[in-house]
Backbone as CSV, one residue per row, in Angstrom:
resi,resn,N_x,N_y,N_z,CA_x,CA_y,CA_z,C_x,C_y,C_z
1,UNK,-142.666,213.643,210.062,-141.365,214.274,210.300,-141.171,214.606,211.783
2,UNK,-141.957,214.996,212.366,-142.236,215.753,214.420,-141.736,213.950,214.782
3,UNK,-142.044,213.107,214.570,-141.633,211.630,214.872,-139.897,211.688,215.167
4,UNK,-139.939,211.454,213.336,-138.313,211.502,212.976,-137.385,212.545,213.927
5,UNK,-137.892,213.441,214.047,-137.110,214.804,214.692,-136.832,214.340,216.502
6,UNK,-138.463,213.709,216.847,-138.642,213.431,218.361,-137.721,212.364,218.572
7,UNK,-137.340,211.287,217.595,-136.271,210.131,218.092,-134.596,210.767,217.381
8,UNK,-134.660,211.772,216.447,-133.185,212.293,216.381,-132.809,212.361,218.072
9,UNK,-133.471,213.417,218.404,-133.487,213.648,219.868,-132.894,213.423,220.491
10,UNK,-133.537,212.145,220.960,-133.619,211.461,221.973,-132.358,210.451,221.676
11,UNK,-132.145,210.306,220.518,-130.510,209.327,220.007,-129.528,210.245,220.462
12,UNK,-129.565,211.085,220.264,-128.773,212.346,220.300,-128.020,212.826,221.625
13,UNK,-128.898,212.718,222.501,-128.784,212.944,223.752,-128.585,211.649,224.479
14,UNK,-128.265,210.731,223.632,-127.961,209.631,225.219,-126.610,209.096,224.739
15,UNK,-125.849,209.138,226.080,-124.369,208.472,226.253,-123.947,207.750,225.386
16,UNK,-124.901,206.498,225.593,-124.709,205.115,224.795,-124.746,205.535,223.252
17,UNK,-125.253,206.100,223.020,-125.375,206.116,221.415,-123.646,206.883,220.615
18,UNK,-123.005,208.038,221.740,-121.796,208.458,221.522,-120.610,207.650,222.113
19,UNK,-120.862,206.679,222.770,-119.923,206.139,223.259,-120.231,204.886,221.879
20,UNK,-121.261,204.218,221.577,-120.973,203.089,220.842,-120.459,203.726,219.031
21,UNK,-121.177,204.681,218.554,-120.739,205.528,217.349,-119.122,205.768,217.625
22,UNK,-118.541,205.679,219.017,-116.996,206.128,219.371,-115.878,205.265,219.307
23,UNK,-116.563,204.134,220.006,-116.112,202.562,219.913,-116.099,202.301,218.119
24,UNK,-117.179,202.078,217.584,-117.364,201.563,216.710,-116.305,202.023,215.525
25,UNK,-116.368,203.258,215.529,-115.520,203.804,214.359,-114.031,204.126,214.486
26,UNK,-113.636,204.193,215.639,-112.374,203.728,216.533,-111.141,202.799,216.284
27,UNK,-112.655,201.719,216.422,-111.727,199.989,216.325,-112.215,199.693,215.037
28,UNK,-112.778,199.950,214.145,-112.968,200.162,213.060,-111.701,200.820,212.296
29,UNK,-111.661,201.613,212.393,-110.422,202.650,211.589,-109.210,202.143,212.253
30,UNK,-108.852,201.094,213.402,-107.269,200.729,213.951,-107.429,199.770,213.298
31,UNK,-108.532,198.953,213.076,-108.339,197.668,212.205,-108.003,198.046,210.575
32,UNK,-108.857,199.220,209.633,-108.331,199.128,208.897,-106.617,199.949,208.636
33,UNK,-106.326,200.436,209.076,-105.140,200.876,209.252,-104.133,199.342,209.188
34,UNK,-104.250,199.213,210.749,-103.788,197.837,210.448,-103.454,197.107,209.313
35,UNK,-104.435,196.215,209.018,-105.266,195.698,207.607,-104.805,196.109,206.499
36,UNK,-104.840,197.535,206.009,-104.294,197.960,204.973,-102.976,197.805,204.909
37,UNK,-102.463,198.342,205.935,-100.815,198.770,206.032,-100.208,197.079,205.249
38,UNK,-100.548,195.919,206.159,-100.455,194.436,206.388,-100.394,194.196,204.748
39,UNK,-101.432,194.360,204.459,-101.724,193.889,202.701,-101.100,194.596,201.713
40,UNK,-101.250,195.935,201.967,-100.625,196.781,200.531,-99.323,196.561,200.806
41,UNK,-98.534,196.290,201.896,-97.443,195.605,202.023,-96.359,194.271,201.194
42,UNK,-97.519,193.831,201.060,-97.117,192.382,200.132,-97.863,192.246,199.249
43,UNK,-98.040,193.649,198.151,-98.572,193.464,197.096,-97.311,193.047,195.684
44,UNK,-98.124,192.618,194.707,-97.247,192.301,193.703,-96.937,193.542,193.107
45,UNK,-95.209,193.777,192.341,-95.060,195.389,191.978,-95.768,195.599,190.622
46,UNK,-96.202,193.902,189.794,-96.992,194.207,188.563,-98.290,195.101,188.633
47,UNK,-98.797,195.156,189.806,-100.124,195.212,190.047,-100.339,196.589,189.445
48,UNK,-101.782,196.461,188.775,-102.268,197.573,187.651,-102.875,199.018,188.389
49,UNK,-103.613,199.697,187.948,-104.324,201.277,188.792,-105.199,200.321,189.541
50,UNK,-106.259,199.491,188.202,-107.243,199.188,188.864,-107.274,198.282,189.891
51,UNK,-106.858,197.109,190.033,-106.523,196.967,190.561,-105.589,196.544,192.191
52,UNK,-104.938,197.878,192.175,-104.913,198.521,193.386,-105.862,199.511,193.993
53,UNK,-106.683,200.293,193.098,-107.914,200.499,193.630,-108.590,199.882,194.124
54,UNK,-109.505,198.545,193.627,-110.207,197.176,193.893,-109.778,196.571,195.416
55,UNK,-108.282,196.943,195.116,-107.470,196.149,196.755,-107.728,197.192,197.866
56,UNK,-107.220,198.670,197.615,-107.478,199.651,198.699,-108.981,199.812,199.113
57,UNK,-110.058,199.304,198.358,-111.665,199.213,199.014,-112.143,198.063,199.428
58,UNK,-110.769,196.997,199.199,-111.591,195.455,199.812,-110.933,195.991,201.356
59,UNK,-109.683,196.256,201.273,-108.827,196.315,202.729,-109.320,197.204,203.896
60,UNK,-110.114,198.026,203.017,-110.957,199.268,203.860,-112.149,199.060,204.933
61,UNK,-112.764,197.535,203.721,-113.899,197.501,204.835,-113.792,196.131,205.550
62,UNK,-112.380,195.453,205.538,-111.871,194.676,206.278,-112.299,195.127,207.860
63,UNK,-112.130,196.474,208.462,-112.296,197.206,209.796,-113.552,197.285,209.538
64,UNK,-114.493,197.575,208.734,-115.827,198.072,208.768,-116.579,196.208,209.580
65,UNK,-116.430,195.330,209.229,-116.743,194.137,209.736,-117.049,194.191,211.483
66,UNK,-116.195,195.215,212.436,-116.045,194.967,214.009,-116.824,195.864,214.214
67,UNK,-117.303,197.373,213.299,-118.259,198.010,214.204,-119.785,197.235,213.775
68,UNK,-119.788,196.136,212.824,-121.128,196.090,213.348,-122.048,195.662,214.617
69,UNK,-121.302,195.407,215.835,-121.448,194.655,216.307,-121.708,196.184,217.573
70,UNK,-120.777,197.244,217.806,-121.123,198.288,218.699,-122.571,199.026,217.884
71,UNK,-122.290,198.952,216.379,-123.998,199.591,216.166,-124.926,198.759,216.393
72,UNK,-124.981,197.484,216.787,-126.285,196.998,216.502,-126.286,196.896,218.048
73,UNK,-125.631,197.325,218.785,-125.695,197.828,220.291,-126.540,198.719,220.484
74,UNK,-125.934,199.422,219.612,-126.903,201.151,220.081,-128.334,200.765,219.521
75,UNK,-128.413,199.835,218.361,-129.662,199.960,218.121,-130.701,199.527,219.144
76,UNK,-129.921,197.712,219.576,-131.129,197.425,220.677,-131.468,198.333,222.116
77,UNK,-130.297,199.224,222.264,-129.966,199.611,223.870,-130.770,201.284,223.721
78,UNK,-130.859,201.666,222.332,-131.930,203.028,221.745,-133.479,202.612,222.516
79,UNK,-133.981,201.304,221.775,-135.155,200.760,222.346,-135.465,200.286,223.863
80,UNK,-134.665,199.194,224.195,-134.275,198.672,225.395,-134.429,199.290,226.736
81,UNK,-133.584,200.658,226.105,-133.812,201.588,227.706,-135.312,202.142,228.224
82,UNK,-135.627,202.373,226.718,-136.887,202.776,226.576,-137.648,202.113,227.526
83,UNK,-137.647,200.429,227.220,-138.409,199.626,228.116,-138.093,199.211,229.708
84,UNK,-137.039,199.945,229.645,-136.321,199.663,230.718,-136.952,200.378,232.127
85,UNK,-136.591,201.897,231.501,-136.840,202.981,232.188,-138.726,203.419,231.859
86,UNK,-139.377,202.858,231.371,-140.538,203.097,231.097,-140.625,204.201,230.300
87,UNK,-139.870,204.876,229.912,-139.947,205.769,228.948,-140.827,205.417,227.683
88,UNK,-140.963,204.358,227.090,-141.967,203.828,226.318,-143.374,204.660,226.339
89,UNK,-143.646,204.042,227.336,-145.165,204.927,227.537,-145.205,206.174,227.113
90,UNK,-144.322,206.704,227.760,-143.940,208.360,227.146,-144.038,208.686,225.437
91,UNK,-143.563,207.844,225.112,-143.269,207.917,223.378,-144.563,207.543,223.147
92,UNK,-145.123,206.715,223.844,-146.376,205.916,222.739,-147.657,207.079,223.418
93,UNK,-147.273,207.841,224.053,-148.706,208.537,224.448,-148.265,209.920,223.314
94,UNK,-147.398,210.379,222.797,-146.869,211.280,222.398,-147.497,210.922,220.800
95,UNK,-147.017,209.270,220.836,-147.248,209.237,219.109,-147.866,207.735,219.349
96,UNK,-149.218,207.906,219.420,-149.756,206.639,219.771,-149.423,205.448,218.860
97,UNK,-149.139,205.486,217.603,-149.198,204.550,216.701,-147.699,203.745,216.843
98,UNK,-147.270,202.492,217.165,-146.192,201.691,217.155,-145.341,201.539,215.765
99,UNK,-146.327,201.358,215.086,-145.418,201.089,213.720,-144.837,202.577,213.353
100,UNK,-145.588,203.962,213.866,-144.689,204.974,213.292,-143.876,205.545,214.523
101,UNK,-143.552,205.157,215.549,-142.472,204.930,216.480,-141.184,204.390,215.398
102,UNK,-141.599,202.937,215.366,-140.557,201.736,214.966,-139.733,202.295,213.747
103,UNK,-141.160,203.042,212.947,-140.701,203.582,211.489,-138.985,204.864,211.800
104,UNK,-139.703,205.900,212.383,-139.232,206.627,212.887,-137.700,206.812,213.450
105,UNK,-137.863,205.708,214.620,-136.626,205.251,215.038,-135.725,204.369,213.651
106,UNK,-136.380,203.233,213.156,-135.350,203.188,212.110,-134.597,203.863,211.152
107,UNK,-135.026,204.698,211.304,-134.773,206.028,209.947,-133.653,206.691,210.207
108,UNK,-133.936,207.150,211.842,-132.701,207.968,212.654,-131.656,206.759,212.599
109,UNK,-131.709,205.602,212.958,-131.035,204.647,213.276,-130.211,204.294,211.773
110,UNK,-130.523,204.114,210.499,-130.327,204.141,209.591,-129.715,205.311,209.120
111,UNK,-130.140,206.220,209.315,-129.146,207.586,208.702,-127.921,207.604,209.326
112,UNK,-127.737,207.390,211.057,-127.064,207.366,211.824,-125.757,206.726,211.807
113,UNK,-126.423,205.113,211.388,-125.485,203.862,210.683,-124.833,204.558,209.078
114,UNK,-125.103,204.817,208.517,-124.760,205.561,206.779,-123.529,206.610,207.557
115,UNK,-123.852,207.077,208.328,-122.897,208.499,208.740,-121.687,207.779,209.309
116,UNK,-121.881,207.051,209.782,-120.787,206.078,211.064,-119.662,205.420,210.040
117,UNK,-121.033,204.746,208.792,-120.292,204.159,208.002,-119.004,204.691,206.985
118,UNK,-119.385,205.880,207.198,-118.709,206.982,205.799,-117.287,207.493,207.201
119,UNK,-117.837,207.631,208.119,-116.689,208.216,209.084,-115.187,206.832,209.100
120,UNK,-115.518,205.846,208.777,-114.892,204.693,208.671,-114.338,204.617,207.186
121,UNK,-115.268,204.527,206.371,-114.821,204.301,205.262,-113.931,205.226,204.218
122,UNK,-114.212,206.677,204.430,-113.427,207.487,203.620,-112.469,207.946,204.285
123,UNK,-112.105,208.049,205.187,-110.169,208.101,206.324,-109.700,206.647,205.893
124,UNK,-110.162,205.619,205.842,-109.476,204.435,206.127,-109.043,204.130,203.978
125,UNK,-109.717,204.818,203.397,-109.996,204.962,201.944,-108.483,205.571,201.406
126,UNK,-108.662,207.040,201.875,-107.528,207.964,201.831,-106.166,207.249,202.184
127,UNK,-106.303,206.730,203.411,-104.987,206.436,203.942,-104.339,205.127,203.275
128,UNK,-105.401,204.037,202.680,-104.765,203.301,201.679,-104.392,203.709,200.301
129,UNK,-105.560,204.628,199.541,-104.653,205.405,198.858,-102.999,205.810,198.873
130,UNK,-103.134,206.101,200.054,-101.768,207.333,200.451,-100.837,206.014,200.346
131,UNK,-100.961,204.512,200.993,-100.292,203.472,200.923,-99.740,203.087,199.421
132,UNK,-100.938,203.449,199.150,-100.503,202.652,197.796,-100.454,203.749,196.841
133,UNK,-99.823,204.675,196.604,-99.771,205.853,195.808,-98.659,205.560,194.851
134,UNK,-97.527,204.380,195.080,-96.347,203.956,194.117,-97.119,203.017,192.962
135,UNK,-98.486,202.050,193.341,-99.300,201.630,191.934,-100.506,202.785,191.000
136,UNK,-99.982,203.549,191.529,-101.338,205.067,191.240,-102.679,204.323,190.441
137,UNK,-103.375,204.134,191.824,-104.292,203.643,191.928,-105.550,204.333,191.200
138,UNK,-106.495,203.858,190.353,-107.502,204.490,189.570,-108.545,205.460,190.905
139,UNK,-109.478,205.776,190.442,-110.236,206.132,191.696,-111.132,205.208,192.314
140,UNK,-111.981,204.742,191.127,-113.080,203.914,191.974,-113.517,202.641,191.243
141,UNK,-112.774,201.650,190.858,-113.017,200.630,189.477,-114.691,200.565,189.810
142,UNK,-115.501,199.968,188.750,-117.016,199.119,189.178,-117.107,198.611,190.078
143,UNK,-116.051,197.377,190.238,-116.517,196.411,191.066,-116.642,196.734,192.627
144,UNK,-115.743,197.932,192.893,-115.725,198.736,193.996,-117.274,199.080,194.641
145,UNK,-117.777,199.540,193.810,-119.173,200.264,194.635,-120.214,198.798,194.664
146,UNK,-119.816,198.098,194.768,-120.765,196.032,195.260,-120.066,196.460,196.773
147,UNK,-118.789,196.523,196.595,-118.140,196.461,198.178,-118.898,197.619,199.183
148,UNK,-118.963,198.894,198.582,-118.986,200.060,199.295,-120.359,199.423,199.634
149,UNK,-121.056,199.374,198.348,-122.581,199.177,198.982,-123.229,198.315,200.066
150,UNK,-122.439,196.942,199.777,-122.378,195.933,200.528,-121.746,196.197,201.865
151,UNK,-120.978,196.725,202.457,-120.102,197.349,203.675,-120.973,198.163,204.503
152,UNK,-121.990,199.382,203.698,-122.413,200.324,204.180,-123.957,199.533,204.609
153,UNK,-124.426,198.622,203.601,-125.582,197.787,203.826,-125.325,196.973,204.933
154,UNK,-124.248,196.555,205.446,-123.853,195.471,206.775,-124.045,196.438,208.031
155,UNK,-123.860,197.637,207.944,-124.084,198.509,208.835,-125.391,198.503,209.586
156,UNK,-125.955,198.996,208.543,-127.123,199.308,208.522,-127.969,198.467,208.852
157,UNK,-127.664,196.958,208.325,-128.968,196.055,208.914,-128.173,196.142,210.585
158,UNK,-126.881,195.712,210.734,-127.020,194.998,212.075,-127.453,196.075,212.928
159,UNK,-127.330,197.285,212.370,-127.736,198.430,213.854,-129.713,198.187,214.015
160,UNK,-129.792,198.106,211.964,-131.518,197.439,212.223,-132.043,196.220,213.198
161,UNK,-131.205,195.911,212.973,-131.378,193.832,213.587,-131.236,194.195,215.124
162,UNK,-130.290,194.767,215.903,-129.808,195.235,216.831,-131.472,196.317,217.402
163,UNK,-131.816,197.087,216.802,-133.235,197.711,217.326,-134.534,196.790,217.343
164,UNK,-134.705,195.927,216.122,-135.904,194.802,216.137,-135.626,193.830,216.963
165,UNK,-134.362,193.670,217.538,-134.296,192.452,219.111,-134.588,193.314,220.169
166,UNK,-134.042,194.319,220.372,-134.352,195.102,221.386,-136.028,195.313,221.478
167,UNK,-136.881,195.437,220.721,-138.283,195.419,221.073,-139.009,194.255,221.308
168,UNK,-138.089,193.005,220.236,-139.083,191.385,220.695,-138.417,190.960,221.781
169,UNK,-136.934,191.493,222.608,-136.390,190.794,223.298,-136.836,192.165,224.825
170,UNK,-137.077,193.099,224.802,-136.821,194.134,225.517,-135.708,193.735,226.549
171,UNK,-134.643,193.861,225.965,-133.807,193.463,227.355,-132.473,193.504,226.029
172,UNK,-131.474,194.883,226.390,-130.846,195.402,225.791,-129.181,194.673,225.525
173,UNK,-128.940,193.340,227.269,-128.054,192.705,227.171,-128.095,191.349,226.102
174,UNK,-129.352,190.833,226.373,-129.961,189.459,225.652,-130.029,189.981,224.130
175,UNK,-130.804,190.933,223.924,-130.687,191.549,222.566,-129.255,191.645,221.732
176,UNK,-128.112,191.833,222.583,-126.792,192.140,222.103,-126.231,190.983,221.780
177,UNK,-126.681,189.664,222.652,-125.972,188.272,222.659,-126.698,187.291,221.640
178,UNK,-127.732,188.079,221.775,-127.984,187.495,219.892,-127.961,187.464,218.991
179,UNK,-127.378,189.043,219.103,-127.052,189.497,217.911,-125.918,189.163,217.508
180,UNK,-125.095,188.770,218.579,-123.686,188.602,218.294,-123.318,186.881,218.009
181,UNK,-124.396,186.435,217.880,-125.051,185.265,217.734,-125.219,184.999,216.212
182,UNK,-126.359,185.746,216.040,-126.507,185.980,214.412,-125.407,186.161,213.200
183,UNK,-125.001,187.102,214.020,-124.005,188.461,212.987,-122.671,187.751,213.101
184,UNK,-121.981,186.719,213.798,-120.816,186.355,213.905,-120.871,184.833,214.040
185,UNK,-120.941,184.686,215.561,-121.199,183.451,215.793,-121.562,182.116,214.476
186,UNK,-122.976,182.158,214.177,-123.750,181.400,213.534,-122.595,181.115,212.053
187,UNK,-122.056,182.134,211.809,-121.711,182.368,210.265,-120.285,181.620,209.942
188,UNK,-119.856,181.817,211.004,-118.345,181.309,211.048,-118.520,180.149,211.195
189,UNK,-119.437,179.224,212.530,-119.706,178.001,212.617,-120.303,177.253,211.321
190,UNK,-120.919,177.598,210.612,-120.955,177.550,209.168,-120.455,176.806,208.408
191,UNK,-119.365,177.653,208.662,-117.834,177.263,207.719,-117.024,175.790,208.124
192,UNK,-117.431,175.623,209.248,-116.692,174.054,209.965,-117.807,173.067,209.696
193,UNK,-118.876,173.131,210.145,-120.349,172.028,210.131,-120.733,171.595,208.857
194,UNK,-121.274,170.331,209.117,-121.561,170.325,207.741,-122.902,170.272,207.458
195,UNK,-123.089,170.842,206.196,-123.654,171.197,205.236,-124.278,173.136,205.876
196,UNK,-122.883,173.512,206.655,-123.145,175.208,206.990,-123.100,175.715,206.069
197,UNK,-122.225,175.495,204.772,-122.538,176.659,203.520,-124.257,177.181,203.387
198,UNK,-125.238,176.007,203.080,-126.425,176.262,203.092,-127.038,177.047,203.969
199,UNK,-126.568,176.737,205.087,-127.314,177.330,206.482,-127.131,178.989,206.157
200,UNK,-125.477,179.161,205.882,-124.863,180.448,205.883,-125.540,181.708,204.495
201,UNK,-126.501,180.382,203.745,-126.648,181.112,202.550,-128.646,182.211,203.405
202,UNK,-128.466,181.703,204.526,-129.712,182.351,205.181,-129.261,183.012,206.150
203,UNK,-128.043,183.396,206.683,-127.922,184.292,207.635,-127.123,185.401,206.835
204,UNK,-127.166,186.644,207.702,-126.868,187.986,207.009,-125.238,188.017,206.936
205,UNK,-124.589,186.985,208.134,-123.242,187.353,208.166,-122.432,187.117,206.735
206,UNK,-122.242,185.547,206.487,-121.819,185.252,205.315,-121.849,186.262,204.087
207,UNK,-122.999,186.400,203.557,-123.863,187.279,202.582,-123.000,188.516,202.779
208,UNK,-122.381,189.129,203.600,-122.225,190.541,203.726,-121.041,190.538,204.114
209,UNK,-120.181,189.347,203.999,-118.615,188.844,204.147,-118.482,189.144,202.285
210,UNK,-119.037,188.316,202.090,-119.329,187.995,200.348,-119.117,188.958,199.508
211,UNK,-120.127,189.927,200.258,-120.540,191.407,199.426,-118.963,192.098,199.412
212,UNK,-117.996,192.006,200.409,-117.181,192.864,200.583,-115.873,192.112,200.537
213,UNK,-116.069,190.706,199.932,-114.966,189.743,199.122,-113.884,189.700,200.379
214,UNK,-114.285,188.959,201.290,-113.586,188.976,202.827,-113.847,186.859,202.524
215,UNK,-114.914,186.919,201.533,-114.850,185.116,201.340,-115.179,184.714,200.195
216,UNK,-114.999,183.468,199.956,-115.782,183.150,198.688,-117.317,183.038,198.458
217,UNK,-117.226,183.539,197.290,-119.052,183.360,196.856,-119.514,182.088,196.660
218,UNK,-120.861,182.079,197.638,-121.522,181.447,197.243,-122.669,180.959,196.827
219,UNK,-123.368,182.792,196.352,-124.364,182.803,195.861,-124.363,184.017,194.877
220,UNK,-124.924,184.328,194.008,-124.735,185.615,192.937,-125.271,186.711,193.813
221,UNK,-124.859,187.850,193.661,-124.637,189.199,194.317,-125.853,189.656,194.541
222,UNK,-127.223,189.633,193.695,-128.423,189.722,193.983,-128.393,189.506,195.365
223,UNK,-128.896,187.544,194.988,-128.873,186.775,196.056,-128.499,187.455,197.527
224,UNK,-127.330,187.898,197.661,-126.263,188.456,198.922,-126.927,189.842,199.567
225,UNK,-127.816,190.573,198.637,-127.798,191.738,198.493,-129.056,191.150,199.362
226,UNK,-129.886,190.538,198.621,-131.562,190.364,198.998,-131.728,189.626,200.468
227,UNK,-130.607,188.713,200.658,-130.495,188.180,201.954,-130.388,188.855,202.927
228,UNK,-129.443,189.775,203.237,-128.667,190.702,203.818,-129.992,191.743,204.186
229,UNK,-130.874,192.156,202.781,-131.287,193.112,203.484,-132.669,192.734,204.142
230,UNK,-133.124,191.650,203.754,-134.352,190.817,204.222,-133.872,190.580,205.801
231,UNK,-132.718,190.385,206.091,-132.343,190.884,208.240,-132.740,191.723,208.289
232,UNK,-132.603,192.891,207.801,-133.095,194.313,208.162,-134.731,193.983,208.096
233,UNK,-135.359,193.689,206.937,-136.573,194.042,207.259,-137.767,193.102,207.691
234,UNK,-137.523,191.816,207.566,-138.670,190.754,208.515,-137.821,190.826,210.126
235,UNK,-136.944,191.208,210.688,-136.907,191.807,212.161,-138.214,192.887,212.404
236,UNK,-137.941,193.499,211.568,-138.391,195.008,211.555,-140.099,194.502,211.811
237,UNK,-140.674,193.837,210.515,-142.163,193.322,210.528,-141.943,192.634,211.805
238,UNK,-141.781,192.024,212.480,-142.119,191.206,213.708,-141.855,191.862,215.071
239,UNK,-140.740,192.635,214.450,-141.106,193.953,215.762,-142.123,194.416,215.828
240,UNK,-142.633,194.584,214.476,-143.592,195.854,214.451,-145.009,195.136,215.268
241,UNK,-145.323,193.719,214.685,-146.202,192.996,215.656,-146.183,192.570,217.106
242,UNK,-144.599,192.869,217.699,-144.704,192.801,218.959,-145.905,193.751,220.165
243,UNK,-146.498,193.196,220.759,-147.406,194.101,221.861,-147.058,193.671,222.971
């Protein structure tokens, strides 16, 4: 726990981490605003509670899609500076062991991402509600919490993915351009190349488009779930072997 507490800290206190949590949930919440307004706009007037529930949580995390890209900033640029500024040493003489550094920091980094995610998701929730209050929308159909989970899980790896480049890459700009590589880039190109469906069925982007019905499926929800979170954690193992 003295770990967990020593990297709250230290997240806590640096610029970058309030400026990208600021960005992120920002252009996040103008997109879904946007987004929502756009869609519940040209809905059909048959349309049922559920429904329009189902629609006000796909449209929601339509915006949740752009901050992953400022969290998985903060994640590599948390580590990065570290190596930057030599501060490293500092941490590792404090808590000699690497893997309960790495542990540590993911945890903060992960709780951090969950909080960011909810600051996005329940304003941008409400306010489609409030849009769509003429189909009186149910509260939360089933199929809803695949999305929530899936939305809040996209978070979370790329800010993960975003900290495990930052330690194999130490270099907080290169770390960002790969990520943005991974997480966007790769996934979309995908979609034009051929035989990218396959490719796409191994990167996290697709998978976590899927989860939050932004595309078509093309693998069962397991599948999406297990992909998605396997970014988060073989980064994580190969960080952890970095020396």
């Amino acid at each position: 726990m003295s770990a967990i507490a020593a990297e709250w800290i230290k997240l806590r206190t640096l610029r970058s981490t309030w400026w990208a949590l600021g960005v992120g949930v920002l252009v996040a919440l103008a997109l879904t605003v946007l987004g929502a307004s756009t869609v519940i706009a040209r809905w059909d007037p048959g349309r049922t509670g559920d429904q329009a529930a189902m629609g006000v949580v796909v449209a929601v995390y339509v915006g949740v899609v752009l901050a992953q890209l400022p969290f998985g900033m903060m994640g590599a640029m948390t580590i990065s500076g570290e190596y930057t500024s030599g501060m490293i040493d500092v941490t590792l003489v404090a808590t000699p062991s690497r893997g309960r550094v790495l542990a540590a920091k993911a945890a903060v980094l992960s709780g951090t991402a969950v909080a960011g995610s909810l600051l996005i998701a329940v304003p941008g929730y409400l306010y489609g509600r409030f849009l769509a209050a003429e189909y009186h929308p149910s509260l939360l159909p089933a199929g809803a919490w695949t999305v929530v989970a899936g939305g809040t899980l996209m978070i979370v790896v790329a800010t993960l993915l975003g900290l495990s480049l930052g330690v194999i890459l130490r270099n907080g700009a290169v770390a960002t351009a790969v990520l943005v590589t991974i997480v966007l880039l790769l996934p979309f190109a995908g979609l034009v190349l051929p035989g990218g469906v396959w490719v796409n069925r191994l990167l996290p982007g697709y998978p976590a488009l899927q989860l939050i019905e932004q595309v078509p499926a093309i693998m069962p929800t397991w599948a999406a779930f297990t992909v998605l979170a396997g970014w988060a954690v073989v980064p994580l193992l190969a960080a952890w072997r970095r020396r």
